[in-house]
mmCIF file of the N, C-alpha and C atoms, coordinates in Angstrom:
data_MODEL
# 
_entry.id   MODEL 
# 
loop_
_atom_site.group_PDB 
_atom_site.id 
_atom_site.type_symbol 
_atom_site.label_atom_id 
_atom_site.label_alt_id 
_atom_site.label_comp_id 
_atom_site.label_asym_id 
_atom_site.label_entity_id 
_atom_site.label_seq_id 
_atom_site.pdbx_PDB_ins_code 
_atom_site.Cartn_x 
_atom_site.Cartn_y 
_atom_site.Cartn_z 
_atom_site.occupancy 
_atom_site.B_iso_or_equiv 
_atom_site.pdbx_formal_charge 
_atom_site.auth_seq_id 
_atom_site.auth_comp_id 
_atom_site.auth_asym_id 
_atom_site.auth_atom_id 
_atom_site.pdbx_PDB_model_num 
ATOM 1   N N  . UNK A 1 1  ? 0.829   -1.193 0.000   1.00 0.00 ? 1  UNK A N  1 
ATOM 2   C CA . UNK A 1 1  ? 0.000   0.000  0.000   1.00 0.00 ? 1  UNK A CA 1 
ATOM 3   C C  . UNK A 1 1  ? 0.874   1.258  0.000   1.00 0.00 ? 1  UNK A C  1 
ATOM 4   N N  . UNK A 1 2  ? 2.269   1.231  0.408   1.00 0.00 ? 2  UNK A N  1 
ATOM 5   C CA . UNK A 1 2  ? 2.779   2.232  0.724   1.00 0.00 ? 2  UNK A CA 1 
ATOM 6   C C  . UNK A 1 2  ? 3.456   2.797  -0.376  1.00 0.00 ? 2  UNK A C  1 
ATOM 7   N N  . UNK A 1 3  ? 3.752   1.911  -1.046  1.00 0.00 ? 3  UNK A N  1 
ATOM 8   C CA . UNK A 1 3  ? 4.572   1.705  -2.453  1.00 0.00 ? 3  UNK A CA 1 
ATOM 9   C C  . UNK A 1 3  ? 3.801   2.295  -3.064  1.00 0.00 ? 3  UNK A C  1 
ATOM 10  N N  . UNK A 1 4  ? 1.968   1.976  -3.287  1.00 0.00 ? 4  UNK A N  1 
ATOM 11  C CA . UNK A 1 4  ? 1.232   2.529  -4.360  1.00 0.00 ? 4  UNK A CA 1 
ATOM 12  C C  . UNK A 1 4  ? 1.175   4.051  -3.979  1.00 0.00 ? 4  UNK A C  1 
ATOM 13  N N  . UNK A 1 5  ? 0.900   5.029  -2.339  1.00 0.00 ? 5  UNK A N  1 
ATOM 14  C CA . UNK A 1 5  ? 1.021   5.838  -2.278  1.00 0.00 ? 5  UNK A CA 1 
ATOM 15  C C  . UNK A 1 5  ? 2.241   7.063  -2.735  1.00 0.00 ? 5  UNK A C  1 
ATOM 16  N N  . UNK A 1 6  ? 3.597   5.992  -2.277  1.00 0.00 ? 6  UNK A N  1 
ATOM 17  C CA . UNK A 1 6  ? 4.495   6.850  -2.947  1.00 0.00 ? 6  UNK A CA 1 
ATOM 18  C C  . UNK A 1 6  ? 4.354   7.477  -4.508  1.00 0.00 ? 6  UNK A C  1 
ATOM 19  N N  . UNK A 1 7  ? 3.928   5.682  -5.106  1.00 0.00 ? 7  UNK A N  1 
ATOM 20  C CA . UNK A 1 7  ? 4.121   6.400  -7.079  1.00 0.00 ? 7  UNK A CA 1 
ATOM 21  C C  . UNK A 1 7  ? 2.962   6.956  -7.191  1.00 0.00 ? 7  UNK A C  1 
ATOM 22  N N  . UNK A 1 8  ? 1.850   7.636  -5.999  1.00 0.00 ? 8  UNK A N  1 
ATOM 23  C CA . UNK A 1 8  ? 0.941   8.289  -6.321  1.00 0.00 ? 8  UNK A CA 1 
ATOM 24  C C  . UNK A 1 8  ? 1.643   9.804  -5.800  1.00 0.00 ? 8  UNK A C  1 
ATOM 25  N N  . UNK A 1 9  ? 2.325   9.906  -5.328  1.00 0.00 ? 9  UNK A N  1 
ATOM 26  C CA . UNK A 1 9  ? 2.503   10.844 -4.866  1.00 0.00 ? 9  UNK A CA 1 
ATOM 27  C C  . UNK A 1 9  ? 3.518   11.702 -5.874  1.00 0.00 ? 9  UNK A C  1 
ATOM 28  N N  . UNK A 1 10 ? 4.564   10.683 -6.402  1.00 0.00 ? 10 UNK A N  1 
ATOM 29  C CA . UNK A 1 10 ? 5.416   11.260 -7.477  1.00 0.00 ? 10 UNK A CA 1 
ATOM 30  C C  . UNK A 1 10 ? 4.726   11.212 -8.595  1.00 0.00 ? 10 UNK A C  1 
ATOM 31  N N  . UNK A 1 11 ? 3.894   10.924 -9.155  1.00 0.00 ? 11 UNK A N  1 
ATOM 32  C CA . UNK A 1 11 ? 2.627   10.861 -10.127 1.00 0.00 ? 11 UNK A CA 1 
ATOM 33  C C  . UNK A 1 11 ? 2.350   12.789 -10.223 1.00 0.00 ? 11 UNK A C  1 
ATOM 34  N N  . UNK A 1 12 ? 1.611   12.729 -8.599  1.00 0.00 ? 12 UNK A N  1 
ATOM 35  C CA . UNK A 1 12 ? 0.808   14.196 -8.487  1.00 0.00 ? 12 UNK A CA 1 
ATOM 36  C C  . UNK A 1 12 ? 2.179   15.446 -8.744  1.00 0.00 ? 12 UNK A C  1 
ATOM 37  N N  . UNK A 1 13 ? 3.376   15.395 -8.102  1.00 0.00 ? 13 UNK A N  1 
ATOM 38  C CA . UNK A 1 13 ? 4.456   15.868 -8.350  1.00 0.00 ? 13 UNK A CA 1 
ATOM 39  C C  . UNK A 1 13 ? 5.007   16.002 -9.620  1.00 0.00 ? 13 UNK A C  1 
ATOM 40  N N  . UNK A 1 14 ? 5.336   15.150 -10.527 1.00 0.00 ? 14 UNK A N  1 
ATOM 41  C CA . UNK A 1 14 ? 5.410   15.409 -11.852 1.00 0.00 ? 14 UNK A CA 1 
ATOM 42  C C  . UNK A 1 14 ? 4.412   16.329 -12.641 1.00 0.00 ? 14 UNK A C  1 
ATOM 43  N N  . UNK A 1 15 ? 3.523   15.715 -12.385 1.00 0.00 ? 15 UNK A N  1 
ATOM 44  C CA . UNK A 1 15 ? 1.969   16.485 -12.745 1.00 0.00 ? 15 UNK A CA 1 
ATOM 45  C C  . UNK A 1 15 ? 2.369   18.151 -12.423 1.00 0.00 ? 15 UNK A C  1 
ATOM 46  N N  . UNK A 1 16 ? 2.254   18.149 -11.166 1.00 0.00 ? 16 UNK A N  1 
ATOM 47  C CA . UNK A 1 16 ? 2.443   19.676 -10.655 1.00 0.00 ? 16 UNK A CA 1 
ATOM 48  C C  . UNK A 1 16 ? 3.277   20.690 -11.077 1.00 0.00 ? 16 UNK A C  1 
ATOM 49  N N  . UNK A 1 17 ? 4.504   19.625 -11.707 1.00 0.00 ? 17 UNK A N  1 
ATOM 50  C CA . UNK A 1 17 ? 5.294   20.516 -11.945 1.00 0.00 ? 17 UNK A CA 1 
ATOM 51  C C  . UNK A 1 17 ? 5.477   20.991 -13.646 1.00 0.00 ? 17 UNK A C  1 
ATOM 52  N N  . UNK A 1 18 ? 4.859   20.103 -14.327 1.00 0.00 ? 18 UNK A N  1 
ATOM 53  C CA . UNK A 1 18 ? 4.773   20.326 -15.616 1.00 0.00 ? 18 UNK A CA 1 
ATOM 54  C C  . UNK A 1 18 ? 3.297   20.991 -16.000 1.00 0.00 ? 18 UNK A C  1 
ATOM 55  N N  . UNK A 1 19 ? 3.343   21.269 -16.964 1.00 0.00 ? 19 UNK A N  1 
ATOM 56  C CA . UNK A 1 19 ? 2.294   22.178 -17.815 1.00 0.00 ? 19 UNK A CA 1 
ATOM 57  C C  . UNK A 1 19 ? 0.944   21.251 -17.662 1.00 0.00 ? 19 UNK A C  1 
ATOM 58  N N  . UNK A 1 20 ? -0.022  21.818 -17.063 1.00 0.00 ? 20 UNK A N  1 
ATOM 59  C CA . UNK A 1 20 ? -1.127  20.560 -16.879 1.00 0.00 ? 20 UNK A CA 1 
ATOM 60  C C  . UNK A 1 20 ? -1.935  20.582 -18.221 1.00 0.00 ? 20 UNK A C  1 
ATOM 61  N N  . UNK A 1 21 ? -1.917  21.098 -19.087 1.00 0.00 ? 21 UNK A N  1 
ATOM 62  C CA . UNK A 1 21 ? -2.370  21.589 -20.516 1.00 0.00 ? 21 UNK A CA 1 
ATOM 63  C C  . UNK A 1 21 ? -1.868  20.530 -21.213 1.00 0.00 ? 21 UNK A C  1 
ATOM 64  N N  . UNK A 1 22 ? -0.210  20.111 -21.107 1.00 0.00 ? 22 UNK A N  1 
ATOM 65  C CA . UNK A 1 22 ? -0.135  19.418 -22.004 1.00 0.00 ? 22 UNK A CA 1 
ATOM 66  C C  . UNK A 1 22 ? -0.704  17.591 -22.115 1.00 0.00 ? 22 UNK A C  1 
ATOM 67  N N  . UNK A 1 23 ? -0.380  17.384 -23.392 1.00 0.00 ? 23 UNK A N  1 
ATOM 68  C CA . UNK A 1 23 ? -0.785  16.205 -23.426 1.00 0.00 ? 23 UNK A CA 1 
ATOM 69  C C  . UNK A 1 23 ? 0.308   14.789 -23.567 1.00 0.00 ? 23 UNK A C  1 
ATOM 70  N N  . UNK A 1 24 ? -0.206  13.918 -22.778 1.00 0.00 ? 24 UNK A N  1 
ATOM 71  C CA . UNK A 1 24 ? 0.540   12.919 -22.709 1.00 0.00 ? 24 UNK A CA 1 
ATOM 72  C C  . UNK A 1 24 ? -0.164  11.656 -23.315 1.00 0.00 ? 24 UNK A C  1 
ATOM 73  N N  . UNK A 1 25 ? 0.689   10.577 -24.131 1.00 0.00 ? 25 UNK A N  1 
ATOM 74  C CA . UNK A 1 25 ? -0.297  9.196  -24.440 1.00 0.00 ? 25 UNK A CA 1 
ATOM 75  C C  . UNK A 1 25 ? -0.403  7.910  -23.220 1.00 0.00 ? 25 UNK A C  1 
ATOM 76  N N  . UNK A 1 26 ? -0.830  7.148  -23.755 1.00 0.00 ? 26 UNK A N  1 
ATOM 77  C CA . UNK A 1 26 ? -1.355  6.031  -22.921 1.00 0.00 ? 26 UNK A CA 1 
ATOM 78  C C  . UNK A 1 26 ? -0.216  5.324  -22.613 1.00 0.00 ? 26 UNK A C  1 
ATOM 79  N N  . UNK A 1 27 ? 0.841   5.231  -22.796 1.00 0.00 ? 27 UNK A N  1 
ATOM 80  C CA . UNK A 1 27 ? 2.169   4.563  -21.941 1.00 0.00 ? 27 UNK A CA 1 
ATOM 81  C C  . UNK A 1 27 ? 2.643   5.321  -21.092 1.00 0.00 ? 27 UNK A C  1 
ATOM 82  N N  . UNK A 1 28 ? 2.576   6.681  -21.434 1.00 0.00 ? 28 UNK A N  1 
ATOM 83  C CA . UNK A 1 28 ? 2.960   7.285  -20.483 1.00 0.00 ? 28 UNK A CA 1 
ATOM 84  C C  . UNK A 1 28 ? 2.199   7.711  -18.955 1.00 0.00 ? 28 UNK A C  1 
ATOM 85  N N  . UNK A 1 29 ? 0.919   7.767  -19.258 1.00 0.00 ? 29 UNK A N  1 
ATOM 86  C CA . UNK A 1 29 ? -0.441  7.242  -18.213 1.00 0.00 ? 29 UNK A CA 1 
ATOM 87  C C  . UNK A 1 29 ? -0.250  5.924  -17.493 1.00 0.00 ? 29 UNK A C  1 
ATOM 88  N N  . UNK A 1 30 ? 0.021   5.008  -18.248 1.00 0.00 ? 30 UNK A N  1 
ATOM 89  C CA . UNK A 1 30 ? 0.199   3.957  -17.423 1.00 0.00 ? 30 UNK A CA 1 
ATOM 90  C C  . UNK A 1 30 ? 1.729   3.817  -16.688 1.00 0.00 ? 30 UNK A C  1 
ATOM 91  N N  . UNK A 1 31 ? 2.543   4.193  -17.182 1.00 0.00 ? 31 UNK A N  1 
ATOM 92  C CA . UNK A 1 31 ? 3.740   4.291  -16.448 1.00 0.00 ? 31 UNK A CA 1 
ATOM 93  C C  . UNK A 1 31 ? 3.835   5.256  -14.712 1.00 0.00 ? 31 UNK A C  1 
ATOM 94  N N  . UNK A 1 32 ? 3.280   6.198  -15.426 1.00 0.00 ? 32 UNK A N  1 
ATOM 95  C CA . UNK A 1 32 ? 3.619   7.264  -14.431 1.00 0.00 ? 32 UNK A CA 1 
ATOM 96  C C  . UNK A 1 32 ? 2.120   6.816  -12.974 1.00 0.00 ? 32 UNK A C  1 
ATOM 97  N N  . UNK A 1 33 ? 1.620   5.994  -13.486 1.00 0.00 ? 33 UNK A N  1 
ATOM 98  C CA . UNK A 1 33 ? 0.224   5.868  -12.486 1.00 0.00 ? 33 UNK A CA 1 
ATOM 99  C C  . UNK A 1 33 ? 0.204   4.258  -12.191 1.00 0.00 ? 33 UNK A C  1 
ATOM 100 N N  . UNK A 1 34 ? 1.001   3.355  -12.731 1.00 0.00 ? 34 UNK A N  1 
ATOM 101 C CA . UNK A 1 34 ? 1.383   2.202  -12.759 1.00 0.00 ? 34 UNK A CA 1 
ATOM 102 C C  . UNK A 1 34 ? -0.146  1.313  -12.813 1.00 0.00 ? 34 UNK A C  1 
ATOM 103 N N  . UNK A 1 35 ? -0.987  2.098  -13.504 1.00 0.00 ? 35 UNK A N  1 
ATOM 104 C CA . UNK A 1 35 ? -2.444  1.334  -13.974 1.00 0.00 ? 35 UNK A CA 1 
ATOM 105 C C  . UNK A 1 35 ? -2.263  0.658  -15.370 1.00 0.00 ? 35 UNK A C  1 
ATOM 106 N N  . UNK A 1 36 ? -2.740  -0.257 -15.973 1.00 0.00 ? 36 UNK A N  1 
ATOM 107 C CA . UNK A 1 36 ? -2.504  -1.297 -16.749 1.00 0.00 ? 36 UNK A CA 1 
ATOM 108 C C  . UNK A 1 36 ? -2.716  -0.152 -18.147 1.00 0.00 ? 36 UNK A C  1 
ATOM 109 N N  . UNK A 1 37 ? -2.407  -0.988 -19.441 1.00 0.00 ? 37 UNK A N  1 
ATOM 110 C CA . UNK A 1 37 ? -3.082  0.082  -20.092 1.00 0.00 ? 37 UNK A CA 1 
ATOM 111 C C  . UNK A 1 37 ? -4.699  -0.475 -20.419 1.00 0.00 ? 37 UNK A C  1 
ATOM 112 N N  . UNK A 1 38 ? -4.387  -1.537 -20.234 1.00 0.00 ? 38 UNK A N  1 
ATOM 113 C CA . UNK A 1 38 ? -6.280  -1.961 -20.492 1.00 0.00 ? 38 UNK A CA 1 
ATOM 114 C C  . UNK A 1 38 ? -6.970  -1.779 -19.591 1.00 0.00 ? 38 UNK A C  1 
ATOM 115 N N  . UNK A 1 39 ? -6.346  -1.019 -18.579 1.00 0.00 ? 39 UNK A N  1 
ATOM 116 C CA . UNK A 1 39 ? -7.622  -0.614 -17.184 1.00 0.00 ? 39 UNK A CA 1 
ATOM 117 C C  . UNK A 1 39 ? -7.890  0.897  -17.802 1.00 0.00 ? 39 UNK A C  1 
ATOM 118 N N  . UNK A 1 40 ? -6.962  1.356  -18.386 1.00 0.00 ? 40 UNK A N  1 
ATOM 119 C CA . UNK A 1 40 ? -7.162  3.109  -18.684 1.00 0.00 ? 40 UNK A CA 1 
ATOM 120 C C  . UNK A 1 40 ? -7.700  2.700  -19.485 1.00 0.00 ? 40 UNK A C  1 
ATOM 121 N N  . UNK A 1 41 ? -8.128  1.783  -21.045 1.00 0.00 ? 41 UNK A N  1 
ATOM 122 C CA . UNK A 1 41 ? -8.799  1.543  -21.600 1.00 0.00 ? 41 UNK A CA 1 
ATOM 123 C C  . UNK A 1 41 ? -10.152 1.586  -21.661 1.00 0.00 ? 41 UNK A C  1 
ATOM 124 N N  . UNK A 1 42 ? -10.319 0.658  -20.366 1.00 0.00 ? 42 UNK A N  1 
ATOM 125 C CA . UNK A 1 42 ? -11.823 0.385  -20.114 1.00 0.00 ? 42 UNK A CA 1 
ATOM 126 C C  . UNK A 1 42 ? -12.351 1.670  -19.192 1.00 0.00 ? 42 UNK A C  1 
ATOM 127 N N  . UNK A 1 43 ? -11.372 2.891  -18.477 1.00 0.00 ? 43 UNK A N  1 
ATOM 128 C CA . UNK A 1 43 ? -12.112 3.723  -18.035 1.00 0.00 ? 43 UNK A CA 1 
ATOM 129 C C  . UNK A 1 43 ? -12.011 4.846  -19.033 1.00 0.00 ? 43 UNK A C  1 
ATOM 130 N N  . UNK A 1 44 ? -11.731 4.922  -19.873 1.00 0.00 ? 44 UNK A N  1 
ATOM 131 C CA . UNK A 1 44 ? -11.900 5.872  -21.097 1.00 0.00 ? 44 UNK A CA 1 
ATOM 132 C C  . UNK A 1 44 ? -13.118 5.851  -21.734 1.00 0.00 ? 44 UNK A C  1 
ATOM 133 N N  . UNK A 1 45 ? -13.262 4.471  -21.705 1.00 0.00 ? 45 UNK A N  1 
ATOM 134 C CA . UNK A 1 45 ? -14.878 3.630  -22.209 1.00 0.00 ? 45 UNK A CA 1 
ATOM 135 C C  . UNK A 1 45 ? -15.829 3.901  -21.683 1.00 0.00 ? 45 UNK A C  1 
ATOM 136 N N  . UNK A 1 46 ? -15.838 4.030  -20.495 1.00 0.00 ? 46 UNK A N  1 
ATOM 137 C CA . UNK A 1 46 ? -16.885 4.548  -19.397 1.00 0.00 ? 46 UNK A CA 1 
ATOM 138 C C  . UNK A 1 46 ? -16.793 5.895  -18.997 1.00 0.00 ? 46 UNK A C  1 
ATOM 139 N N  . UNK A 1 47 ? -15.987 6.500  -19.740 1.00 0.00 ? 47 UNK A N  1 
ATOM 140 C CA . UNK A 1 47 ? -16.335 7.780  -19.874 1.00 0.00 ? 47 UNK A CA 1 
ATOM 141 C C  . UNK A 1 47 ? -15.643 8.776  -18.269 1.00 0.00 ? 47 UNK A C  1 
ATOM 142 N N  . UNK A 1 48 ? -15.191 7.699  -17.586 1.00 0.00 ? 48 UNK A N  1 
ATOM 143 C CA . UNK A 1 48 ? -14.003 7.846  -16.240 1.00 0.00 ? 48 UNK A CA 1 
ATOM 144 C C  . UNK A 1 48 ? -12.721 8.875  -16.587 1.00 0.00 ? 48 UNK A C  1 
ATOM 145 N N  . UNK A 1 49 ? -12.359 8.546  -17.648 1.00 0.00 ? 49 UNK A N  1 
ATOM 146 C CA . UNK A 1 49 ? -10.954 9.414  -17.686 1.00 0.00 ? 49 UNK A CA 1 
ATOM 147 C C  . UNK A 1 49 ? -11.367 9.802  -19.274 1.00 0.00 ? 49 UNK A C  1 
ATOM 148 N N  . UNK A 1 50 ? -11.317 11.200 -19.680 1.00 0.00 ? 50 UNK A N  1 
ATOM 149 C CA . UNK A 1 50 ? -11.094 12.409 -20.952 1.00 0.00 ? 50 UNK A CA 1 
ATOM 150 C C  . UNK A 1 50 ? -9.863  11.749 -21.760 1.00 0.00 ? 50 UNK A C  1 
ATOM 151 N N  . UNK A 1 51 ? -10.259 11.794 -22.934 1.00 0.00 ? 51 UNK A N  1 
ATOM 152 C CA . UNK A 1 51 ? -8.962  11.367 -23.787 1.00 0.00 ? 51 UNK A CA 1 
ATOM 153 C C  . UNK A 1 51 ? -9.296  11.515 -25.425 1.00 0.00 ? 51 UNK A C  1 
ATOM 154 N N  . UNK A 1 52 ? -8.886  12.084 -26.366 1.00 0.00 ? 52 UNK A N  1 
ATOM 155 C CA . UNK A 1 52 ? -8.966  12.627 -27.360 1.00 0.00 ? 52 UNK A CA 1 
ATOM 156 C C  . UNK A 1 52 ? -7.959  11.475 -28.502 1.00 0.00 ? 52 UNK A C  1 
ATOM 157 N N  . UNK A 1 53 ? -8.565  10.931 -29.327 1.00 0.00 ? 53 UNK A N  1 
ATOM 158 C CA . UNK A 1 53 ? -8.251  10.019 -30.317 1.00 0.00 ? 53 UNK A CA 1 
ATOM 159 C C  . UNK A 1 53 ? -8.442  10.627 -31.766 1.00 0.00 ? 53 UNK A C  1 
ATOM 160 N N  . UNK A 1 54 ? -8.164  11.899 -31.771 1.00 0.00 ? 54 UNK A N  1 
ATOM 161 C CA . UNK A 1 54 ? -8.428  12.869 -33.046 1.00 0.00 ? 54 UNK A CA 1 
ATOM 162 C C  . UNK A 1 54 ? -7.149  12.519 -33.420 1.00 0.00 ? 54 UNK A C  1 
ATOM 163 N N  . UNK A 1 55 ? -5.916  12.085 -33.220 1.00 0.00 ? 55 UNK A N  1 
ATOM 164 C CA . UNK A 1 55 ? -4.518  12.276 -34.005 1.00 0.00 ? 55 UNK A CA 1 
ATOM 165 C C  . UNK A 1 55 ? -4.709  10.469 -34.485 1.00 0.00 ? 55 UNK A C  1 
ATOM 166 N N  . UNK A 1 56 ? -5.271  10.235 -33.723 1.00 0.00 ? 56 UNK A N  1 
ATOM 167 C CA . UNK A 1 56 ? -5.370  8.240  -34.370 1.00 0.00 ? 56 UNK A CA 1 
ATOM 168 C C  . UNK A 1 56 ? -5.170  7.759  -33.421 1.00 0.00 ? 56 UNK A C  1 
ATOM 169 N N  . UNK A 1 57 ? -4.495  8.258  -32.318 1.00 0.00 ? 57 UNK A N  1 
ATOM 170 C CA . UNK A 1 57 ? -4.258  7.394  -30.730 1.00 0.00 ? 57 UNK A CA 1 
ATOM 171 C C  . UNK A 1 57 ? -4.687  8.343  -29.853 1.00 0.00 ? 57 UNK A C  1 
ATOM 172 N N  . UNK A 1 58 ? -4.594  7.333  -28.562 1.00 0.00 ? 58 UNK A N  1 
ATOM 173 C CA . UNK A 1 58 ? -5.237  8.234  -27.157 1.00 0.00 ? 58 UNK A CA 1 
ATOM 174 C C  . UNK A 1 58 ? -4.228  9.060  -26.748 1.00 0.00 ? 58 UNK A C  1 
ATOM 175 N N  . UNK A 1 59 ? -4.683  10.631 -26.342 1.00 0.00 ? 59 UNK A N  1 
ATOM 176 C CA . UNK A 1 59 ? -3.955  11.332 -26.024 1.00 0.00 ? 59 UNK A CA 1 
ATOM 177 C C  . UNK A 1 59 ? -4.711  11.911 -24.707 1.00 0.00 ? 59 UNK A C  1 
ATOM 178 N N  . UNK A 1 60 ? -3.880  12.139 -23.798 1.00 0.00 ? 60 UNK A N  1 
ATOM 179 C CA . UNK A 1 60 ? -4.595  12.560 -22.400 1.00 0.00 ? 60 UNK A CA 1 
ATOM 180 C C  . UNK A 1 60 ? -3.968  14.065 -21.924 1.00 0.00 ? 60 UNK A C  1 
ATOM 181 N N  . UNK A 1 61 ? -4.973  15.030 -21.410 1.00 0.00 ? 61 UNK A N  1 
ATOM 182 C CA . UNK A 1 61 ? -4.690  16.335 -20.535 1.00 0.00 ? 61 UNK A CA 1 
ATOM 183 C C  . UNK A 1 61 ? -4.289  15.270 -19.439 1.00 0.00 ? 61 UNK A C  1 
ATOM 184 N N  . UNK A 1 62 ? -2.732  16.415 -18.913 1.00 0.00 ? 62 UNK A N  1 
ATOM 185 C CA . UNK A 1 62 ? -2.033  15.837 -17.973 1.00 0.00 ? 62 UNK A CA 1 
ATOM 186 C C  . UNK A 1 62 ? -3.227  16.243 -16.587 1.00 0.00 ? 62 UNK A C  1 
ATOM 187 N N  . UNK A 1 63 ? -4.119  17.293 -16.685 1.00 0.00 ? 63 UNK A N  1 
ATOM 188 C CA . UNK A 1 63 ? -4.715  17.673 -15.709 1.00 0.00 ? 63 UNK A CA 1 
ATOM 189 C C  . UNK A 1 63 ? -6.189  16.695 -15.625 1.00 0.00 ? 63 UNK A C  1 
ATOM 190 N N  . UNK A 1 64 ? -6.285  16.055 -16.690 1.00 0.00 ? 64 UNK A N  1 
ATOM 191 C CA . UNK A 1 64 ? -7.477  15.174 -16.618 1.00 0.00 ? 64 UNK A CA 1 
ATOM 192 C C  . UNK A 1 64 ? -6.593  14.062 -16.294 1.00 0.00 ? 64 UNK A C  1 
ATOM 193 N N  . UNK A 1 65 ? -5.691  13.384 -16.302 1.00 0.00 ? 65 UNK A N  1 
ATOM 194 C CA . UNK A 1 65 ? -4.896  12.398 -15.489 1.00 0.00 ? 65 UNK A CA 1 
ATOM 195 C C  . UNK A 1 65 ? -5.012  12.210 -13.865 1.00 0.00 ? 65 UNK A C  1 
ATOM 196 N N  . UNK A 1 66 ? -4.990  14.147 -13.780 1.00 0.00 ? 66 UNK A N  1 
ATOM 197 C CA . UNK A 1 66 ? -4.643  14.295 -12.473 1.00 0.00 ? 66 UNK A CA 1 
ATOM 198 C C  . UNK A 1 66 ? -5.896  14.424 -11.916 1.00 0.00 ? 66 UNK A C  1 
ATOM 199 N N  . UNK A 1 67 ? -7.279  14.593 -12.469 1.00 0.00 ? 67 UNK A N  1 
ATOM 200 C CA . UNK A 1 67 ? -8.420  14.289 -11.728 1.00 0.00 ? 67 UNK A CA 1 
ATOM 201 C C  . UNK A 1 67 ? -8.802  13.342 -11.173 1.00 0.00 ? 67 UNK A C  1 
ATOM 202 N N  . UNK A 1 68 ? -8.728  12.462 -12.793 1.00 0.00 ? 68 UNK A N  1 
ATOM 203 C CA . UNK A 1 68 ? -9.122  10.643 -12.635 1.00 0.00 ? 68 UNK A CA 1 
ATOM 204 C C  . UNK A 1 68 ? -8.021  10.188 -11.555 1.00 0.00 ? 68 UNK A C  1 
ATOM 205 N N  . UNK A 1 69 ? -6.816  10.623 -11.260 1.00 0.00 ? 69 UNK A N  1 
ATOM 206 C CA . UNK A 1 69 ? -6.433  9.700  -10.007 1.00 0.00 ? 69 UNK A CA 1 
ATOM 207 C C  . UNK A 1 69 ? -6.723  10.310 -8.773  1.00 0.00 ? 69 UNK A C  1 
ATOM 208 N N  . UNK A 1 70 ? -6.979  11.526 -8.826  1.00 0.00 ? 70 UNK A N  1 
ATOM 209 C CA . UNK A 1 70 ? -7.692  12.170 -7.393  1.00 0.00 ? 70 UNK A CA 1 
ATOM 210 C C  . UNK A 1 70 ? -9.347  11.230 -7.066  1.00 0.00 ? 70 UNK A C  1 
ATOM 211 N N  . UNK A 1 71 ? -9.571  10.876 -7.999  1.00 0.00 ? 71 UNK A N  1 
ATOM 212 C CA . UNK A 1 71 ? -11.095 10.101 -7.995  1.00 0.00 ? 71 UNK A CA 1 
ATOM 213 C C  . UNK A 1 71 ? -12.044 11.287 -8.420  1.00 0.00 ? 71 UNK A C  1 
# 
């Protein structure tokens, strides 16, 4: 549990410190939040996490990252 808090915590920190505007893709979502990519999948689906597929792949606001893991 403590482990998941830390990479939540350096998660929100990265976040904070970069441009929350910009956009990041789905490896990099799952890396930095250590969620599968077929779990961000299926909450993209359900309409849980914002993500824009206008370039041909999923692209995510770093600040809609940072909602969906606030809950």
């Amino acid at each position: 549990m403590q482990v998941i808090l830390n990479k939540l915590n350096t998660i929100l920190n990265y976040i904070k410190e970069n441009n929350p505007s910009r956009y990041i893709d789905i490896n990099e979502v799952s890396e930095f939040s250590g969620v599968s990519i077929s779990t961000i999948r299926r909450n993209v689906k359900a309409n849980k996490l914002k993500a824009s597929d206008t370039t041909g792949k999923l692209l995510f606001k770093v600040s809609d990252v940072e909602n969906w893991l606030n809950g």
